[in-house]
C-alpha positions, 0 to 999 in steps of 0.5 A: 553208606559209602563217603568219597573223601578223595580230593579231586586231581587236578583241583578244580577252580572256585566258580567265577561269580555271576556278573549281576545284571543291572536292567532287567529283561522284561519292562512294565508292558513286557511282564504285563504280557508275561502276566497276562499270559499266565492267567490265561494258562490258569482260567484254560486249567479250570476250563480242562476236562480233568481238572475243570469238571471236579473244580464246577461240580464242587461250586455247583455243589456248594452253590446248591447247597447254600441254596437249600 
């Protein structure tokens, strides 16, 4: 293994600290939509051919087979 002791020239400065944000981005109604958003991404992944069809046949297995 090959370790690179070597100190950098010139030094680099220590990173300056992020300031800290103190209001957030996003109010009440905007991470609803954000929320929203996402669990309409989600319900259109289960509706998608690939990974749709396997998550309704196992439910259509299972519920068959609780039926039996």
């Amino acid at each position: 293994m090959f370790l690179d002791v070597r100190d950098e020239w010139p030094p680099v400065p220590p990173p300056t600290p992020l300031p800290e944000s103190r209001k957030s981005r996003l109010g009440k109604r905007g991470e609803r939509i954000v929320g929203l958003i996402v669990a309409i991404n989600l319900g259109l992944l289960l509706l998608a051919p690939i990974a749709g069809s396997s998550v309704a046949h196992a439910l259509a297995a299972a519920f068959n087979a609780l039926h039996r």
